[in-house]
C-alpha positions as CSV (number, residue, x, y, z in Angstrom):
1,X,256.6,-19.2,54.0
2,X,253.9,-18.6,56.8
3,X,251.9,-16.7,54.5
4,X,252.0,-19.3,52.0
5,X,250.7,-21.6,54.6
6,X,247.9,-19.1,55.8
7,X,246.6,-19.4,52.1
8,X,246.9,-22.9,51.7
9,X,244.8,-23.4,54.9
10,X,242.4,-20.5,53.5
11,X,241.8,-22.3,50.7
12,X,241.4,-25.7,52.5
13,X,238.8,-24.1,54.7
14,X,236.5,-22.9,51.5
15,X,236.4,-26.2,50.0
16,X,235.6,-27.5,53.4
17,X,232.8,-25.2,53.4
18,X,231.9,-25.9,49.7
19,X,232.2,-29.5,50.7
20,X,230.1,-28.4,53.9
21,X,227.6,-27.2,51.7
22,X,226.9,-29.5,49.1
23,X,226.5,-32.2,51.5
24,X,223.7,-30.3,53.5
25,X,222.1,-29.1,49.9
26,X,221.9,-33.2,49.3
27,X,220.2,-34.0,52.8
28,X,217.9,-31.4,52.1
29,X,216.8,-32.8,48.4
30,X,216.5,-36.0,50.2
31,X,214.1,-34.4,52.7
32,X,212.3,-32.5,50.2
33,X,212.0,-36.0,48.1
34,X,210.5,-38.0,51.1
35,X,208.0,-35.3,51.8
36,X,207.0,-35.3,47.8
37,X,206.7,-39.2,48.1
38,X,204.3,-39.2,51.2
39,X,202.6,-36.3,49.4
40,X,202.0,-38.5,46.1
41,X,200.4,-41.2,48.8
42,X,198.3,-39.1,50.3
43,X,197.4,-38.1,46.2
44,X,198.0,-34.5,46.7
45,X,199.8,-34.4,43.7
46,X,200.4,-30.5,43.5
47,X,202.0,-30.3,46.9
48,X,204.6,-33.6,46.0
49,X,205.2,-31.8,42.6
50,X,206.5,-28.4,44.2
51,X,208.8,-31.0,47.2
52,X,210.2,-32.9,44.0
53,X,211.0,-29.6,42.0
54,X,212.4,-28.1,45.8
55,X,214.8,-31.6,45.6
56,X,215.6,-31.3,42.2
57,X,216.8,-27.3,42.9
58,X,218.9,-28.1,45.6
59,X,220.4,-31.3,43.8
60,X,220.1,-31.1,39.6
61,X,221.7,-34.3,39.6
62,X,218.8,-36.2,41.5
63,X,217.4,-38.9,39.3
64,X,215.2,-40.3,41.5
65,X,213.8,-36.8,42.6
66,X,212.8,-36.3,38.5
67,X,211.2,-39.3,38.0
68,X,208.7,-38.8,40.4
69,X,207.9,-35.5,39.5
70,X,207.2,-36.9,36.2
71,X,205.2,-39.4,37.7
72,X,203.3,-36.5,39.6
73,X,203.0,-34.6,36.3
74,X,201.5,-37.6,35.1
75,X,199.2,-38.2,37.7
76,X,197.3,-35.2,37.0
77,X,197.1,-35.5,33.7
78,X,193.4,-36.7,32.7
79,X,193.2,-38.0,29.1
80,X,190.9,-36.7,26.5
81,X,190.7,-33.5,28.3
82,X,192.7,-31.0,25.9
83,X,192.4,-27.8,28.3
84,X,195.7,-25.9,28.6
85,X,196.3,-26.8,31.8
86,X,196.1,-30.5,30.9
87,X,198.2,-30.2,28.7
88,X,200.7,-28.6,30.8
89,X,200.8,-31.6,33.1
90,X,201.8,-34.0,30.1
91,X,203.9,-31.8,28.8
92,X,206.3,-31.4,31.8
93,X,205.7,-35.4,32.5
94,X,207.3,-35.8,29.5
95,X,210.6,-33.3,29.5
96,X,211.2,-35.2,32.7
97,X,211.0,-38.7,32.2
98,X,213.0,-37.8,29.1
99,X,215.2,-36.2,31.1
100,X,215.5,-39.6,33.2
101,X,216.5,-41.1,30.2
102,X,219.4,-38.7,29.3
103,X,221.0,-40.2,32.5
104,X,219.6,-43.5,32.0
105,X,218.5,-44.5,28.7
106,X,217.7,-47.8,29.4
107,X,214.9,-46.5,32.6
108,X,212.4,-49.1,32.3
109,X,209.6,-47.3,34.3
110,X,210.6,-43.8,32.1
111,X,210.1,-45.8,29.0
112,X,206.9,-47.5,30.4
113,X,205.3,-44.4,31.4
114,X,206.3,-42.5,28.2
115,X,204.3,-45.1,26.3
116,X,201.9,-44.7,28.5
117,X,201.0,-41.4,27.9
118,X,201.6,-40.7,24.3
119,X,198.8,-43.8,24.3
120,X,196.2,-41.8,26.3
121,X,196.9,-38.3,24.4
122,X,195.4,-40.3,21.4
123,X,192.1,-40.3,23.3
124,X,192.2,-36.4,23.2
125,X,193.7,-35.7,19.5
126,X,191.5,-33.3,17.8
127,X,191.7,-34.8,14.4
128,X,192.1,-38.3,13.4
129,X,195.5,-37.6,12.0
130,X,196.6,-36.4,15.5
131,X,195.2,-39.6,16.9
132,X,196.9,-41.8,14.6
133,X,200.5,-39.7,15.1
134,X,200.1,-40.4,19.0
135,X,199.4,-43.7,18.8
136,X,202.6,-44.1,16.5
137,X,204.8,-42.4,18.9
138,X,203.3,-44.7,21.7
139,X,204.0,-47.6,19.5
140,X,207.4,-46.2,19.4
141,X,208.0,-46.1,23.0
142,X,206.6,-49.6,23.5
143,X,209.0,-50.9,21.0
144,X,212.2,-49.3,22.7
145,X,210.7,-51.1,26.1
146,X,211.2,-54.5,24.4
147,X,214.6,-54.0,23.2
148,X,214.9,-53.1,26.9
149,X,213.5,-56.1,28.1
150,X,212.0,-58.6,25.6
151,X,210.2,-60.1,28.1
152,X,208.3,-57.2,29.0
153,X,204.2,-58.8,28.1
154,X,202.4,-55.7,28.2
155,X,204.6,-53.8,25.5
156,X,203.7,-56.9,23.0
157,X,199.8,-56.9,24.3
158,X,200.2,-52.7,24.0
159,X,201.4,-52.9,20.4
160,X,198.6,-55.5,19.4
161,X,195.9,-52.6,21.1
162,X,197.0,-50.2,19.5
163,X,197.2,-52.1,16.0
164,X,193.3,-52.7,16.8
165,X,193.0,-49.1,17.5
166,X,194.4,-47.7,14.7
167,X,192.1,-50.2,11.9
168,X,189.1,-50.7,14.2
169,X,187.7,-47.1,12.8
170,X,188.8,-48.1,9.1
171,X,186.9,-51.1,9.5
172,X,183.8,-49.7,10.9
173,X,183.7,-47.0,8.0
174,X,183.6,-49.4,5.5
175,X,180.7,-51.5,6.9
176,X,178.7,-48.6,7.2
177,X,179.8,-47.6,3.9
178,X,178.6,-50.6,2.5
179,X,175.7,-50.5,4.5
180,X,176.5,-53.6,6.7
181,X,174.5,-54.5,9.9
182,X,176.7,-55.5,12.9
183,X,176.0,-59.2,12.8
184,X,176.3,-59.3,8.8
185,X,178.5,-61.6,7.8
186,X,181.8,-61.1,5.4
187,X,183.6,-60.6,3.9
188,X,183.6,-57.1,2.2
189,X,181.6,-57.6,-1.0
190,X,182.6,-54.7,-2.3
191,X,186.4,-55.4,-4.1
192,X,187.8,-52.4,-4.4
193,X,186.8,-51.4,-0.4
194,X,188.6,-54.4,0.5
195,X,191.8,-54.7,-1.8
196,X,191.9,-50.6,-0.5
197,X,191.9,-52.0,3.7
198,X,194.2,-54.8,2.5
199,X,196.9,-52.8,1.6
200,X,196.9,-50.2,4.2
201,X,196.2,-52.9,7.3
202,X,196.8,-56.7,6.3
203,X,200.9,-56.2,7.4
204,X,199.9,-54.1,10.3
205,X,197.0,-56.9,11.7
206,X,199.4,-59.3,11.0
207,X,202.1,-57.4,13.3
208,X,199.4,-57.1,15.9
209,X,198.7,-60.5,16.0
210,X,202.1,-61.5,16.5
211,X,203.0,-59.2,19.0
212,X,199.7,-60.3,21.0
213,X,200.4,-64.2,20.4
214,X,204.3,-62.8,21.9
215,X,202.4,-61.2,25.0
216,X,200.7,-65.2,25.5
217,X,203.7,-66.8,25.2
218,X,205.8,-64.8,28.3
219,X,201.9,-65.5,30.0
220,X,199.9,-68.1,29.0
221,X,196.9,-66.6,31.0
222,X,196.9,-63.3,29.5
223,X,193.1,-62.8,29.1
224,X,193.4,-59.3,28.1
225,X,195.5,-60.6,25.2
226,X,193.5,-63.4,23.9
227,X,190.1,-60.9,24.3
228,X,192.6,-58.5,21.4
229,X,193.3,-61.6,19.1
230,X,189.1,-62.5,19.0
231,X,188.9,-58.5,17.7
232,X,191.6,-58.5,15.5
233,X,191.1,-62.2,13.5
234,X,187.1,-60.9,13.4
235,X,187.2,-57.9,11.6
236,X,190.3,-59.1,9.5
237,X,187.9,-61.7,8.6
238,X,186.7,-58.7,6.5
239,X,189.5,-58.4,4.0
240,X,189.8,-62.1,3.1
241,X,189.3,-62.2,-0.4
242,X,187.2,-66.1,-0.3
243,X,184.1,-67.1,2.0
244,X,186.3,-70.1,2.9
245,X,189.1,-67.9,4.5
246,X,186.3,-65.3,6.4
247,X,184.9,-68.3,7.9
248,X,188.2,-70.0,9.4
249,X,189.3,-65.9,11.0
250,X,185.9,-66.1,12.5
251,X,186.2,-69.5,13.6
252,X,189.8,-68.5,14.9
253,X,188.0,-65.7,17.1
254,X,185.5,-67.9,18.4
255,X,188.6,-69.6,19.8
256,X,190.3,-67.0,21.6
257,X,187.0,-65.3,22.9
258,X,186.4,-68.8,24.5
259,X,189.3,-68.9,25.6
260,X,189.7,-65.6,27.0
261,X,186.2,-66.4,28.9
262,X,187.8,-70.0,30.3
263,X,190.7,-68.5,31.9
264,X,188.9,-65.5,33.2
265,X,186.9,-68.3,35.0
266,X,189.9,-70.2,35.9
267,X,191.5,-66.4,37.5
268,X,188.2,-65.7,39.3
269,X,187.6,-69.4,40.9
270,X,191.6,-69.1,42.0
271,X,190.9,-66.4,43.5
272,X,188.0,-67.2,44.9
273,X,189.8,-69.9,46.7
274,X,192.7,-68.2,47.5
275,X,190.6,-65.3,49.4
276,X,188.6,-68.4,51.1
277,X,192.0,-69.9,52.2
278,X,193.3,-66.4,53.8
279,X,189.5,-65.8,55.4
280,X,190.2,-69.7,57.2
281,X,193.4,-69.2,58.4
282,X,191.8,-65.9,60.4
């Protein structure tokens, strides 16, 4: 009976000590995480990426601790540079925010930041193929962040970008193909150039214009936005198969690049006032 006791107590003791353990393991992760984050302030990304990996040793189940090595990953990461090493930092931002995401799939700033990224790796593809697969997979991500949260204005504005990105060479080609200066009017003279652009990017501007007139609606003063519409209407202006039509896409982007140059004006004057306000009350 006693020695049946000594072992039950034995045994209490190790889990005590296990317990013990696990909860100075955690405080230490902690530690390690707030030296990271004052690290990643300071910018010296290298030294917060070895705290955050020290955190995530002593406490694998540490979210918070991933996320911002991800973010530190990220941080070092300089788009269009394609040197190993560069590659190596968005690489490892990746497996972790992904890795954020097997725990929380619904991780806005994960999501955010993997659209993000996969956006400015297109500026480095080596072959225009690559470019176009990157911007896919950042039109991907930017799409999951709206079924996240549809009011989320600069996955809409994103998806229009990158809808402008993707034609915008297309478009250029042809004119030079057909030997157009860059104030010649449209639209393509040539048929077969334009039923050829038509079919590959009419859905796809369309798409991008919606999503950008989306990203006005959640904010009506999205300058950024209406500067994408002007771009997108003018060179779709292009494809329209009747002078008539060109004209009234043209006419359209005349309208959002004055508009986009109105609010800009309104921004800068409310700020203006706003800093003059703060400077008076000093």
């Amino acid at each position: 009976m006693k020695r049946n006791i000594l072992i039950t107590l034995a045994a209490a003791a190790v889990l005590l000590l296990a317990g013990t353990s696990a909860g100075c393991r955690k405080l230490e992760a902690r530690d390690n995480l707030n030296k990271g984050v004052q690290a990643f302030k300071n910018a010296k990304y290298a030294d917060a990426v070895e705290f955050f990996k020290r955190a995530i040793e002593l406490d694998p189940t540490y979210p918070t601790a991933k996320l911002y090595l991800a973010t530190a990953y990220m941080s070092q990461y300089i788009p269009g540079a394609e040197s190993p090493e560069n590659k190596a930092y968005a690489e490892n931002a990746i497996k972790y925010f992904n890795e954020v995401l097997q725990e929380d799939p619904k991780n806005i700033t994960a999501i955010k930041s993997l659209a993000m990224l996969a956006y400015q790796q297109s500026s480095g593809a080596p072959t225009t193929e690559e470019k176009l697969a990157r911007l896919d997979k950042a039109a991907e991500w930017y799409r999951r962040l709206i079924e996240v949260d549809p009011r989320e204005k600069e996955a809409y504005y994103s998806l229009g970008v990158i809808t402008w990105a993707k034609f915008y060479p297309a478009w250029m080609a042809a004119r030079n193909k057909l030997g157009m200066k860059p104030d010649e009017p449209g639209p393509f003279k040539d048929k077969k150039v334009r039923e050829e652009l038509r079919a590959k990017y009419w859905d796809m501007i369309e798409d991008g214009i919606k999503n950008l007139k989306k990203a006005l609606e959640i904010d009506p003063e999205y300058d950024d936005a209406m500067a994408y519409l002007n771009l997108l209407y003018r060179e779709r202006a292009d494809l329209q198969e009747n002078v008539a039509d060109y004209k009234k896409d043209i006419e359209e982007a005349d309208n959002w690049i004055n508009k986009t140059l109105e609010t800009r004006k309104i921004k800068a004057e409310r700020q203006s006032k706003s800093t003059v306000g703060i400077v008076s009350e000093h």
